[in-house]
N, C-alpha and C positions, 0 to 999 in steps of 0.2 A: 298306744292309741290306734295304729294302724291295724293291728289282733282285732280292738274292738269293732273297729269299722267293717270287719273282713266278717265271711265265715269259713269253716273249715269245706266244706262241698257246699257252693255255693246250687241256690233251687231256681234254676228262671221261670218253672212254670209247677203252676198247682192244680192237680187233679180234685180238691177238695173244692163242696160245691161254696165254699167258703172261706176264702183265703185268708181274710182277714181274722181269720177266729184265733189261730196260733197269736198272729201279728196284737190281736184285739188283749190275750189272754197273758202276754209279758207286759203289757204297760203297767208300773208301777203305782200309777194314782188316779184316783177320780176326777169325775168333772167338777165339785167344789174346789178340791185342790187347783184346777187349772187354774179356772176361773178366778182363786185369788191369786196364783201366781200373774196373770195376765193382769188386774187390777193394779195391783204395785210394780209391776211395768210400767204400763202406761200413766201411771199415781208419782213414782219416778220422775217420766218423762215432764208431765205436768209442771211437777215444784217446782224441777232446775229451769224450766224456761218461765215461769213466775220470778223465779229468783234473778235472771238476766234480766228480764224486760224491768223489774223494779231496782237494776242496778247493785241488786247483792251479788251480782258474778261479773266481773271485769271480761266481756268477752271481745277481743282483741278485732279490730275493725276489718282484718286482711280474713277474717273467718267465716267462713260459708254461712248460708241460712239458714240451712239444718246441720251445723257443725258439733252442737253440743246436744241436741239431739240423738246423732247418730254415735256419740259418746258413751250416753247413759245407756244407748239400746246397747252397745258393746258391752259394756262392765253389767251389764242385767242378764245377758245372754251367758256372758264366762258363770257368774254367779251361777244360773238356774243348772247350766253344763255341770259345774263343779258340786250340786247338789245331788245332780242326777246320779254320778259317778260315786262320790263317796258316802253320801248320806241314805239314797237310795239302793245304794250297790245295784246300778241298774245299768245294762250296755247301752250305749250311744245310738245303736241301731232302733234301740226301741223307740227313741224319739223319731227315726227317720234316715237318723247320718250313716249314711250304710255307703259301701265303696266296692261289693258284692254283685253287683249287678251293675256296673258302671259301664259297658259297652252296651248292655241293651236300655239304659238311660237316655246314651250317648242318640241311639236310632232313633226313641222314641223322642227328644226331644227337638230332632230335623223335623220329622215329619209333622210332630205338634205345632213346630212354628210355624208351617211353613201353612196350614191350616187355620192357624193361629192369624197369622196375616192376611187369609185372603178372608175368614169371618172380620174382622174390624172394617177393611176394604168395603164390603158387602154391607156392616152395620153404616158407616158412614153414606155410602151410596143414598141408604135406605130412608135415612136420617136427612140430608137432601134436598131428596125426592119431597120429603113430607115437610119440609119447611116449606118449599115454593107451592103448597098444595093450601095450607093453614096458617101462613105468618105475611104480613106485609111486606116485609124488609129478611125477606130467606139469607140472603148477600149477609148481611151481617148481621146474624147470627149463628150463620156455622162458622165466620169466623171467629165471633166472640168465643165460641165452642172449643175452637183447635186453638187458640191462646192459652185459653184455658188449663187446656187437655196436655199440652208440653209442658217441659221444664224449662225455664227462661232466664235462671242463671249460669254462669258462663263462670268455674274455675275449676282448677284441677282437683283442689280439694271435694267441690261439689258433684262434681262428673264420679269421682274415688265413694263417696257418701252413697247417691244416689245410683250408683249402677252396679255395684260392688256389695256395699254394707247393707244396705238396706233388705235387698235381695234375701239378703242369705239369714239377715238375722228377724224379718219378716215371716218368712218360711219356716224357721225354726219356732217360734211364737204362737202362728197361726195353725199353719197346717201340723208342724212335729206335737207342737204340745197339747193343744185342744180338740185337734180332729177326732182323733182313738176315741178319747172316752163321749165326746158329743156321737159319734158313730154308734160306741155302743148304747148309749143310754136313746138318743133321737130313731135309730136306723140312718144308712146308708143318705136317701133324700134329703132327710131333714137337717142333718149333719151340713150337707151339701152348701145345703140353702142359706140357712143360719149363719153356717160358717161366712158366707159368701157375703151376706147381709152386712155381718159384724166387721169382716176386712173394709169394706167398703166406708162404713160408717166412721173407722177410725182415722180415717184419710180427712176427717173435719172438711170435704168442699161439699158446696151445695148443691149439685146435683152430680153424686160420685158412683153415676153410669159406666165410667171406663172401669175404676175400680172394681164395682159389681162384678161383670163380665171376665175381669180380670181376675176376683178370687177364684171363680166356677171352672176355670181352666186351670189355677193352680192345682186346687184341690183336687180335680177330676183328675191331671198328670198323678195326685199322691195317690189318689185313690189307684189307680192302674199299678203305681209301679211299686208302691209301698216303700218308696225309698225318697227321700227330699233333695238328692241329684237333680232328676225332672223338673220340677219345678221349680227350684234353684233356677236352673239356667234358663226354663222359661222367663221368671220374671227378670234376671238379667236382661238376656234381649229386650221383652218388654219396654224396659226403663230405659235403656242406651237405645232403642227408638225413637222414645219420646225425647231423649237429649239431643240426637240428632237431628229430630225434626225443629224442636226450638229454637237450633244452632240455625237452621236454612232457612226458617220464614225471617229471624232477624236479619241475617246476611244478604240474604235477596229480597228480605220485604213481600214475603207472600202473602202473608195473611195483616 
């Protein structure tokens, strides 16, 4: 596993005015293919929480909100993994999982954060700004907003789901598996946008503006480093942010 993760002379930088062309020309499947792999994914995800909420799955009261959620996204993930490897005979890096450039991961993902927080910062500011400009009642509204916008349950198994699991097996879904060929058949933009569009929209809230914003920087990280590291531990932070902050406006009653 670690051979496939690696390579033998690792390249951090490409002279070709198209980097992705190599990267673009190992991916094993099309975008039909993705696209129904992503469908029974989340077709998956669907049943089993049909089947909870109608009482065909006994789920045990001490268990998180997205408990058996982050279950199915697990055993779909090993699944897709284990098809990529043996049915595909296709290396792990082609999806993304590469461990090859893991130091300049490492840089690029201080500085994307740090970036990363002062744009939300700035979107928030801006966001505001134009309530108390266009709403009656500004005050509460951005708080209904940042309620919103956090994660509001409180246990270890959900903090382990949600900042952990999700991350990585989101990443692997989103950006590993449907980027490449939406890339190659959209272009580079449209890939972007799409992609950015569809992360957001599967998030099921009603106005899933963090989302948005939040696919456009994963993806842009994939796009730069062609490796799923970056963005991994972007949306880590990301998500243990938003648990953070949930934890503080309950405990102090901010919002």
């Amino acid at each position: 596993m670690e051979k496939d993760l690696q390579q033998d002379k690792p390249t951090e930088i490409s002279i070709s005015p198209d980097p992705w062309g190599e990267f673009t020309a190992s991916y094993p499947i099309g975008m039909v293919e993705a696209v129904l792999w992503m469908f029974a994914f989340y077709g998956a995800q669907s049943g089993a929480k049909w089947l909870a909420d109608n009482a065909y799955i006994d789920v045990p009261a001490w268990f998180p909100g997205h408990g058996l959620q982050n279950l199915v996204m697990i055993g779909g993930t090993l699944i897709l993994l284990a098809y990529w490897k043996l049915i595909r005979k296709a290396k792990l890096r082609s999806i993304g999982l590469r461990l090859d450039r893991l130091a300049g991961d490492l840089k690029f993902t201080v500085v994307a954060a740090i970036a990363m927080g002062a744009f939300y910062l700035l979107a928030a500011g801006v966001y505001w700004v134009a309530l108390r400009l266009f709403f009656d009642n500004p005050d509460l509204a951005f708080n209904s907003h940042l309620r919103g916008a956090v994660f509001q349950e409180h246990s270890w198994l959900f903090y382990l789901g949600v900042v952990i699991t999700m991350p990585i097996v989101e990443e692997v879904w989103f950006r590993g598996l449907l980027y490449t060929p939406m890339r190659k058949e959209l272009g580079r933009w449209g890939a972007i946008i799409l992609l950015s569009l569809l992360f957001a929209a599967a998030h099921n809230n009603a106005f899933p503006i963090n989302q948005f914003f939040g696919g456009l920087i994963f993806v842009w990280a994939y796009e730069k480093r062609q490796s799923l590291i970056a963005p991994i531990l972007l949306h880590i932070l990301g998500n243990g942010s938003l648990v953070v902050l949930g934890w503080a406006f309950e405990k102090w009653q901010l919002v």
